[in-house]
VOROLUM-492564 format. One record per residue: residue in three letters; residue number from 1; x, y, z of N, C-alpha, C, CB in turn. Coordinates in steps of 0.001 Angstrom, whole numbers, plus 500000, padded with zeros to 6 digits. Glycine has a CB too. Layout:
N
["ALA" NUM [X Y Z] [X Y Z] [X Y Z] [X Y Z]]
...
END
This chain:
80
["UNK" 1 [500840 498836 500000] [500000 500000 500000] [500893 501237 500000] [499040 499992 501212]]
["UNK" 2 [500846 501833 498969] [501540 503284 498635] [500561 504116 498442] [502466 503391 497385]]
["UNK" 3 [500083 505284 498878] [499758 506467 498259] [500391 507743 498670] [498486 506601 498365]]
["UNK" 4 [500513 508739 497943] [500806 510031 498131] [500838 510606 499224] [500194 510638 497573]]
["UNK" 5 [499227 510307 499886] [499153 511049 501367] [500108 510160 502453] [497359 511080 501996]]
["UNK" 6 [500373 508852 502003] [501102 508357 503067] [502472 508712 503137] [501015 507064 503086]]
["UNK" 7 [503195 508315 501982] [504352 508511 501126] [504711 510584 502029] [503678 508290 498796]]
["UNK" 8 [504082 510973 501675] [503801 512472 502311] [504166 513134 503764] [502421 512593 502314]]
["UNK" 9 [503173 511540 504399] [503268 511408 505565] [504708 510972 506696] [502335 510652 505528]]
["UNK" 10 [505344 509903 505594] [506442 509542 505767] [507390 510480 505980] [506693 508870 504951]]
["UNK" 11 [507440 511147 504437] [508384 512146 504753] [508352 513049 505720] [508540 512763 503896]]
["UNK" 12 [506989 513533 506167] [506920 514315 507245] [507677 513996 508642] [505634 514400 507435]]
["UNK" 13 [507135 512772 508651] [508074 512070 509899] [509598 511977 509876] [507706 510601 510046]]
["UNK" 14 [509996 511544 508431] [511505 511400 508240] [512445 512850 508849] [511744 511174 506449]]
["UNK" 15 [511846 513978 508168] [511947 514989 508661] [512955 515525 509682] [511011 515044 508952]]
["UNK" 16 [511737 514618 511026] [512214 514959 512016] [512945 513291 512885] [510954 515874 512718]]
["UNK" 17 [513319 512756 512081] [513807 511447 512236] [513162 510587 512941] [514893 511427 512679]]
["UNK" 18 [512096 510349 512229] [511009 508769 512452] [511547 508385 511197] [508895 508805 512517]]
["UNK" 19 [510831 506806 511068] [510891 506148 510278] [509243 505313 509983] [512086 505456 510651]]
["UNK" 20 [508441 505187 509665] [507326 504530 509913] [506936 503770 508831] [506379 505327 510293]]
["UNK" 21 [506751 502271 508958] [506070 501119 508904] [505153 501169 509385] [506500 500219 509248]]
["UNK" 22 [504767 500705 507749] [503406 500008 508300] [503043 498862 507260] [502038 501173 508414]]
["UNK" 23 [502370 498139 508427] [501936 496102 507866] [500352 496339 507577] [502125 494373 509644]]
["UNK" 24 [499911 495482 506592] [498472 495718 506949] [498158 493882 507216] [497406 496686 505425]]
["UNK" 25 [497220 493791 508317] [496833 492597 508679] [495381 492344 508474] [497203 492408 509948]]
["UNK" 26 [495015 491946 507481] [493644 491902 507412] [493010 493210 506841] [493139 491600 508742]]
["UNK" 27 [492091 493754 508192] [491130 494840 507959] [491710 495851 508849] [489570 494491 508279]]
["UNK" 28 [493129 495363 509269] [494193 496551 510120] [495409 496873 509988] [494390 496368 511316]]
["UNK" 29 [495732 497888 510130] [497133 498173 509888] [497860 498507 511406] [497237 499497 508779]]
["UNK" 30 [498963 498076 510897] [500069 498194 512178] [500843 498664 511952] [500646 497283 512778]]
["UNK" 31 [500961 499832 512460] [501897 501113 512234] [502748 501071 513664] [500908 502755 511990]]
["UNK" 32 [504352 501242 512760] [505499 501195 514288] [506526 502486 513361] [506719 498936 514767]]
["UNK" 33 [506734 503591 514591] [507188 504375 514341] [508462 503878 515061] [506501 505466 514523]]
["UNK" 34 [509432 504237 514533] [511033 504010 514851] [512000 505436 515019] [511705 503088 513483]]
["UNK" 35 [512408 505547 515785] [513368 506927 515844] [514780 506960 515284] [513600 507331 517297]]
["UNK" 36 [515458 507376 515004] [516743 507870 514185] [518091 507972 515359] [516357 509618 513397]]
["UNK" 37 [518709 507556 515593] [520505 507634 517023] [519368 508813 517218] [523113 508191 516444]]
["UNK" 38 [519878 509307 518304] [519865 510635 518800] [518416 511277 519119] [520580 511458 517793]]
["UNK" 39 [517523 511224 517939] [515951 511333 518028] [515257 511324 519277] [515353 510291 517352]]
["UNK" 40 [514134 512174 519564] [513675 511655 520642] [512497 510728 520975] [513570 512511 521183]]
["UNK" 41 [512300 509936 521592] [511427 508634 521282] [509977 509091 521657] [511916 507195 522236]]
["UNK" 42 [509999 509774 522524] [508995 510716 523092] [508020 511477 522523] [509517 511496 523630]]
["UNK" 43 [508492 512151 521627] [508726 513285 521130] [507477 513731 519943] [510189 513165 520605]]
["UNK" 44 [506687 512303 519846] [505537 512608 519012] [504260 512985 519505] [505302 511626 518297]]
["UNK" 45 [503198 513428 518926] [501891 513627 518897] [501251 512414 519727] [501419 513753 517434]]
["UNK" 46 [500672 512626 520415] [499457 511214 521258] [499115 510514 520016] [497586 511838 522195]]
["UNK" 47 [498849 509144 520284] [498479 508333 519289] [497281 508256 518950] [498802 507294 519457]]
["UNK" 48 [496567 508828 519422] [494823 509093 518405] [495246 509927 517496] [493248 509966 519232]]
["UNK" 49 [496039 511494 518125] [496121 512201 516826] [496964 511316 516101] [496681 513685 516870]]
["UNK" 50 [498221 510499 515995] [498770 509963 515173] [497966 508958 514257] [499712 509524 515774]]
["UNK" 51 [496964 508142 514862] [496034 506922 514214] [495086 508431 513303] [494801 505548 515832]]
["UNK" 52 [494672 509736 513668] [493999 510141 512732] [494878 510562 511127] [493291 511251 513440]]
["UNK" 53 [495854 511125 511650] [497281 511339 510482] [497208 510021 509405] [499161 511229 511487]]
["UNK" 54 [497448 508803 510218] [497184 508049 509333] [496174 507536 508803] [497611 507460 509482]]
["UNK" 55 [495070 507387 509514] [494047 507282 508391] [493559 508245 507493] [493045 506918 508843]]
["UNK" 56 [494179 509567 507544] [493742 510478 506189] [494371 510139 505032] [494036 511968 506293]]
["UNK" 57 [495663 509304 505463] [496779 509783 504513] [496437 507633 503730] [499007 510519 505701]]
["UNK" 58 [495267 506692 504594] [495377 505489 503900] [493871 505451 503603] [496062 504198 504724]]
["UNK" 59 [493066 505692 504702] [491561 505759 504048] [490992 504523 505018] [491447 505399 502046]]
["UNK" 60 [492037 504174 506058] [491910 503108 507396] [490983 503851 508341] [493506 502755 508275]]
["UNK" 61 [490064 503327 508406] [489357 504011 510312] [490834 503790 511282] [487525 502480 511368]]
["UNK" 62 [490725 505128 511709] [491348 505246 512938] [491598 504355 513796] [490869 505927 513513]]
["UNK" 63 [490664 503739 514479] [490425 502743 515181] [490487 501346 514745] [489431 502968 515585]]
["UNK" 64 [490753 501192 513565] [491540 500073 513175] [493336 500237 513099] [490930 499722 511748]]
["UNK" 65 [493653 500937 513086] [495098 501295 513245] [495890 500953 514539] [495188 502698 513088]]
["UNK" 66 [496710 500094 514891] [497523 500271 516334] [499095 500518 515655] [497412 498595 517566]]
["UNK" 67 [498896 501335 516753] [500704 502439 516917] [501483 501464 517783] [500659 504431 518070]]
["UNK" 68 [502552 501571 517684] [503784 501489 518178] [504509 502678 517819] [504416 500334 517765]]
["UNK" 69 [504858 503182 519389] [505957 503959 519381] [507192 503969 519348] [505929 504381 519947]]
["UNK" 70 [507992 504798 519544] [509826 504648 519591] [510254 503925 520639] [510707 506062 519787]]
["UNK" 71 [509398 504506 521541] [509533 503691 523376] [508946 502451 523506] [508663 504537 524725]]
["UNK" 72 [508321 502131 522946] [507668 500904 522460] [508828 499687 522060] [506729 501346 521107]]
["UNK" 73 [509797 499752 521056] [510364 498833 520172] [511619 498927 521207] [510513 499249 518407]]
["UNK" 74 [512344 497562 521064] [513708 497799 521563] [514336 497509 520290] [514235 496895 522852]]
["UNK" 75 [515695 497671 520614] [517066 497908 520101] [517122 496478 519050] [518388 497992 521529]]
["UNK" 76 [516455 495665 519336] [516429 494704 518191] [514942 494600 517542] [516924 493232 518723]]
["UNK" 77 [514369 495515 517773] [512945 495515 516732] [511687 495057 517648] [513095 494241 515265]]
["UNK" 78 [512272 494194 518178] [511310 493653 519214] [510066 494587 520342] [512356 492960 520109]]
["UNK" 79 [508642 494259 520388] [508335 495127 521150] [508940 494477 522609] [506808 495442 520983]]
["UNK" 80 [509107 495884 523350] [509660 495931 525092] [508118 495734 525854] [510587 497875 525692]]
END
């Protein structure tokens, strides 16, 4: 799944050094934001506003979307 608004979205994040994946499972997507050395893991929007960001930018209900954050993932990908 590529579109513009996401692709958009990405870059927005890259920006400020995220990285964001996303899987789609079914009738959901699983979005894991990743931070950049140095980045702060913290440092984003609450995750409703983030689940709304992304569903403008895929056309997903909100509420089908789960986040993972920076603080979320450890050092080998794994959620903590």
């Amino acid at each position: 799944m590529t579109t513009q608004p996401l692709e958009d979205l990405r870059q927005t994040l890259a920006a400020d050094g995220y990285i964001l994946q996303i899987d789609e499972s079914g009738d959901r997507l699983d979005a894991r934001i990743r931070a950049e050395d140095g980045v702060c893991g913290d440092c984003l929007v609450p995750k409703n506003l983030m689940a709304a960001m992304i569903s403008n930018a895929t056309g997903t209900a909100a509420d089908a979307i789960d986040i993972t954050y920076p603080t979320e993932i450890g050092d080998d990908g794994q959620l903590v």
